[in-house]
C-alpha positions as CSV (number, residue, x, y, z in Angstrom):
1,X,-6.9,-5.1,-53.8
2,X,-3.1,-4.7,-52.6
3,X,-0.4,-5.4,-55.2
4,X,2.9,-6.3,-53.3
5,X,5.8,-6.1,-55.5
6,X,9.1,-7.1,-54.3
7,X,12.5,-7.4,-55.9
8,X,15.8,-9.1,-54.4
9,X,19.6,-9.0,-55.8
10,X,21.3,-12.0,-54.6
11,X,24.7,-12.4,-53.2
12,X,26.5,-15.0,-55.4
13,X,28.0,-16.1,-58.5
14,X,25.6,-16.0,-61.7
15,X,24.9,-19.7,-61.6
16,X,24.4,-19.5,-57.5
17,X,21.9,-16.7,-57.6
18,X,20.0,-18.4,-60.4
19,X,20.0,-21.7,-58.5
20,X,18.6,-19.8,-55.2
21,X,16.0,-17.7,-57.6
22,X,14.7,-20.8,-58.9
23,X,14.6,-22.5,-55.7
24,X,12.8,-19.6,-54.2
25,X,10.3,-18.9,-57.1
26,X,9.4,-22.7,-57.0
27,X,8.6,-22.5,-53.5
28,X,6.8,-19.0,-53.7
29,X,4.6,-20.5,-56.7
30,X,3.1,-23.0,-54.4
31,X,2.1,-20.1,-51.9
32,X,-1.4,-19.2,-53.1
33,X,-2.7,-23.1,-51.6
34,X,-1.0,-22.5,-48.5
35,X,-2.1,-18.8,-47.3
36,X,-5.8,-18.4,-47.7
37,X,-5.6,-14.5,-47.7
38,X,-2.7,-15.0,-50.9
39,X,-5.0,-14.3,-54.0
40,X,-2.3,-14.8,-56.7
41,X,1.4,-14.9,-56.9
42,X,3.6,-14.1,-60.2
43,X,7.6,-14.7,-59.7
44,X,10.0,-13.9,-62.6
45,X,13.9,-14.3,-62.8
46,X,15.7,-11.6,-64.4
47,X,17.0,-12.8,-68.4
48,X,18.2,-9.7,-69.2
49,X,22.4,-9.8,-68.4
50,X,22.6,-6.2,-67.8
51,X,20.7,-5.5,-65.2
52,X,21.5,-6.7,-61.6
53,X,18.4,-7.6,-59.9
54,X,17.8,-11.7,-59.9
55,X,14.0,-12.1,-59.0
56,X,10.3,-10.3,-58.7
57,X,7.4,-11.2,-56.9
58,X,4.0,-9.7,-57.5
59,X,1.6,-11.2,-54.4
60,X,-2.4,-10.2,-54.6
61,X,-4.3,-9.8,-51.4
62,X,-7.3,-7.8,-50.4
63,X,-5.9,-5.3,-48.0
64,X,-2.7,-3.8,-47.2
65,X,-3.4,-5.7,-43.9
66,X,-3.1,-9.1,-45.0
67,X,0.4,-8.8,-46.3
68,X,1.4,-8.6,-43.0
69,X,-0.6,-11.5,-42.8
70,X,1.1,-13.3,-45.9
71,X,4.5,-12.0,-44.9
72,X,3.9,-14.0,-41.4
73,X,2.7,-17.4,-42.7
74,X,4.8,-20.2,-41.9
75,X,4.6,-21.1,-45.4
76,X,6.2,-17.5,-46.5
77,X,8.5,-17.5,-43.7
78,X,10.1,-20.9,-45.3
79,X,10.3,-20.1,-48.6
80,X,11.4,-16.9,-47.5
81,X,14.5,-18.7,-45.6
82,X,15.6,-20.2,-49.3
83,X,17.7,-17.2,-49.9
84,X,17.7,-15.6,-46.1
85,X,21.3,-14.8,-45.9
86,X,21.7,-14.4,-49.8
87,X,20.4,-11.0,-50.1
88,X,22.2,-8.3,-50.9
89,X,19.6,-6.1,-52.0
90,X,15.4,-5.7,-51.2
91,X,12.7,-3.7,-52.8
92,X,9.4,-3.4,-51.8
93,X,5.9,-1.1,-52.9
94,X,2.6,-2.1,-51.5
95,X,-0.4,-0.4,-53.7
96,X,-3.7,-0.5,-54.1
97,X,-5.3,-0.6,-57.2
């Protein structure tokens, strides 16, 4: 099993990037019926004031290679386009546990 874990800062006033995060996470939620290879999806939005990141996602998926497979999906690609051009920073660790 491949935990993907990504995190995103978004460009923005306060209530802008929570707007787009909730936008996004509503749309990444609905992922796991969509991509077969998508075992679960988790999304949280940041609560805590002092820290600057807006969003998490932790994806499941078998193997390393079907994030790539995940990543490509239409249905990724689209709710992936929510905040294209709203991200100022991206973090990403693929494991296997």
């Amino acid at each position: 099993m491949v935990k993907h874990i990504v995190t995103f800062k978004l460009k923005g006033t306060a209530e802008e990037r929570l707007a787009l995060a909730t936008k996004f996470r509503d749309a990444l939620v609905e992922l796991p019926s969509k991509i077969e290879v998508l075992q679960s999806i988790e999304v949280g939005l940041n609560q805590n004031p002092n820290e600057t990141y807006d969003v998490v996602l932790t994806a499941v998926v078998a193997t390393l290679d079907e994030v790539n497979i995940y990543a490509k999906h239409p249905a990724h690609v689209a709710a992936a386009g929510i905040i294209g051009g709203h991200v100022d920073v991206r973090a990403c660790v693929d494991y296997e546990c």
